[in-house]
C-alpha positions, 0 to 999 in steps of 0.5 A: 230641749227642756219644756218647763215644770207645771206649777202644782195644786195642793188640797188641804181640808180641816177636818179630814175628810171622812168628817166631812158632812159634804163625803156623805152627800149624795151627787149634785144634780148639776152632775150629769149621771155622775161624772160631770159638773156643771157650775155657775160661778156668780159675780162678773168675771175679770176682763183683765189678768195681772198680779196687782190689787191688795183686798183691803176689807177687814179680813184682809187687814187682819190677815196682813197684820198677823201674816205680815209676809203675806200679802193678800191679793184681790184676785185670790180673793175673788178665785177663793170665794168663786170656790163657794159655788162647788157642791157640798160633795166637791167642798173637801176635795176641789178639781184642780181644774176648777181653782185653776178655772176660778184663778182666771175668772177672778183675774189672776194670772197664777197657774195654780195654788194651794189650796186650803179648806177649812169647815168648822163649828167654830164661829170666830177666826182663830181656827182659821189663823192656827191653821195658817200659821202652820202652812206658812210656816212650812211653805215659801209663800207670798200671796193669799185670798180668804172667803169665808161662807156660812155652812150648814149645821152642824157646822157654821163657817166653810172657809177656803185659802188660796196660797201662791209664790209669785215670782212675777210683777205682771200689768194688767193684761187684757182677757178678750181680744178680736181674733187678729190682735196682739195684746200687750204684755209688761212683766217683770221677773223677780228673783234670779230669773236671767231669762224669760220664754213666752209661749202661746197656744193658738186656738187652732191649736199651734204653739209657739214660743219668743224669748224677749230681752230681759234686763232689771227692769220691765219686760215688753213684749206682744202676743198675738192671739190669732185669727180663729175665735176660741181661747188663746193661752199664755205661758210666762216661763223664767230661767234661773239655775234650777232650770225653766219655771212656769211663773205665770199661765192664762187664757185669752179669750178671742172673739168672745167674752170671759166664760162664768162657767166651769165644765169638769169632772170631779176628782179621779179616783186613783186609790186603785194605784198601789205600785210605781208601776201601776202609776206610771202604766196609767201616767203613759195611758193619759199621754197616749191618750192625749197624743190620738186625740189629735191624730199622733202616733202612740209613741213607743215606751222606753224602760230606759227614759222610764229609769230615768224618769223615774229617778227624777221624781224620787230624786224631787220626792226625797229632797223636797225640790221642784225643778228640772236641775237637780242639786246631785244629777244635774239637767235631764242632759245630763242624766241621759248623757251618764245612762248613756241613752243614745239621743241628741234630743229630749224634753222633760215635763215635771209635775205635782199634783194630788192626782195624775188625770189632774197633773195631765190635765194641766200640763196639756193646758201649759203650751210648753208641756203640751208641745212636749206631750204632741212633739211630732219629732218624739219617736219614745217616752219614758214616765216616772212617778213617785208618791209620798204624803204630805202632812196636811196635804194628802197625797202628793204625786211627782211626775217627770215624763221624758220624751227623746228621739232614740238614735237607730242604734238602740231597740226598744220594745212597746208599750 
């Protein structure tokens, strides 16, 4: 059993960060003593999530015209100008929580994106472009949304970029539902996707999962968002040769409206973390964590799992890949099958974030991660993270987390 690979956030920021007159600010008040941020982002939210609607104001035409293989999305456009209500201090350093927040208010069913900031003296565009170009360049992106803002002297424009691939056509889906409904849903997977998993969580919590047909055409399929009012999330999985890919992620909201506010804290420092070991001490503390949360057993910590984990993440780090089938050791069967690891049983998270609070963050938002991470059936895990930098993009982390039901024969010891 495979649980599928969360989309990742990148943050970019020209000019770096300790240039940044937003590093020397002191907390917003709108942080209560430091930790958390409260924030408003104006507008009216979207009451709909889908993946059409092209901008067509002056910078997006520019943009289509110098970026042809691009295109620039209404939605993206909207979640990048929502990032304009973050305080100075967060400017150069968004949460990822906080663009996955304003992916879904603007109406974007994206799980996430890339994001790029850009604070300069410079009052045209051109910086703008050069530092575009080489993101497109050395990305395989589709989409983007560009909003720009007035900065405060000595600076005079704050723009910020969000970059996404799209692998989905998705209909416009509604955002709010009457607890009890089934919302419809029309998709279609692009690519070489040859099936499709649809897997909700429930505000009461309950995850669970369909696999509709999947033909060369649209997709037709219901979710049913449950009785209980709160936020219901929908996860879009395709399968292709790489394994399971997360292509489309979003809340539904029952029995109440679309939320304008962003509750969150901001981003964890984790400079602290110099070793493997001590990233995957803390990666395991944040599953733990999340498993007594709601009332589960700590799961007992496997320095085999780890291993292999292990050589997962530095297998996706040193070959510039993000899947769960790897072109040398196959599916995580496979490579539990040659350590020899006595289980009929497994699931595998992978992800990629600038920081691992915020990679834990958002595969606990992923209905198929988090029945993963709460498996009742899970008796030992196993976390491997590999680090590197990315030119123009910091601090890159690979998580794979491994959860396996180990057979009697084999003894571990805790964690």
């Amino acid at each position: 059993m495979l649980a599928a690979s969360a989309f990742w956030g990148c943050r970019d920021v020209l000019p770096p960060p300790d240039d940044l007159e937003a590093s020397r600010l002191e907390p917003s008040p709108t942080a209560a003593a430091g930790e958390f941020y409260s924030i408003d982002v104006p507008g009216i939210p979207a009451v709909t999530i889908g993946t059409g609607g092209i901008a067509d104001g002056p910078l997006a035409r520019d943009i289509s015209r110098r970026f042809p293989s691009l295109v620039v999305s209404d939605c993206l456009e909207r979640a990048a100008a929502a990032h304009h209500s973050l305080p100075l201090e967060l400017a150069g350093n968004p949460p990822l929580s906080f663009t996955e927040f304003a992916l879904h208010w603007a109406g974007c069913p994206d799980p996430s994106a890339a994001v790029t900031t850009i604070l300069t003296s410079d009052t045209g565009r051109d910086v703008l472009y050069r530092h575009l170009r080489d993101i497109v360049k050395d990305g395989d992106y589709t989409h983007v949304g560009i909003a720009r803002a007035a900065a405060s002297p000595p600076y005079a424009n704050r723009w910020y970029g969000l970059l996404v691939h799209r692998q989905i056509e998705m209909k416009a889906v509604s955002a709010v539902a009457e607890p009890g409904a089934s919302v419809p849903l029309q998709f279609r997977l692009e690519g070489d996707f040859n099936g499709a998993v649809i897997a909700v969580t429930a505000p009461n919590g309950e995850v669970r999962t369909s696999e509709p047909g999947v033909g060369g055409s649209w997709v037709v399929a219901s979710v049913d968002v449950g009785a209980r009012v709160g936020e219901t999330w929908v996860e879009l999985l395709g399968h292709n040769s790489e394994g399971p890919q997360v292509l489309a992620l979003f809340p539904i909201q029952v029995g109440r409206s679309v939320p304008d506010r962003w509750v969150g804290r901001p981003v964890a420092d984790e400079s602290w973390i110099r070793s493997a070991d001590e990233a995957e001490g803390f990666a395991a503390g944040l599953i733990q964590a999340d498993r007594r949360r709601f009332g589960l057993p700590d799961l007992s910590w496997d320095p085999e799992l780890a291993r292999v984990a292990r050589g997962h993440s530095a297998d996706m780090s040193d070959n510039d890949f993000f899947a769960h089938v790897s072109p040398t050791s196959g599916t995580i069967m496979d490579r539990l099958r040659r350590s020899g690891y006595p289980t009929s049983m497994a699931m595998e998270n992978i992800a990629m974030a600038p920081t691992l609070a915020e990679a834990q963050e958002s595969l606990m938002r992923s209905p198929g991660h988090r029945a993963a991470i709460l498996s009742p059936e899970a008796t030992h895990f196993g976390v491997g993270v590999a680090t590197r930098t990315v030119p123009g993009h910091g601090t890159v982390r690979h998580l794979t987390q491994i959860y396996a039901r180990r057979e009697a024969s084999g003894q571990t010891a805790g964690r």
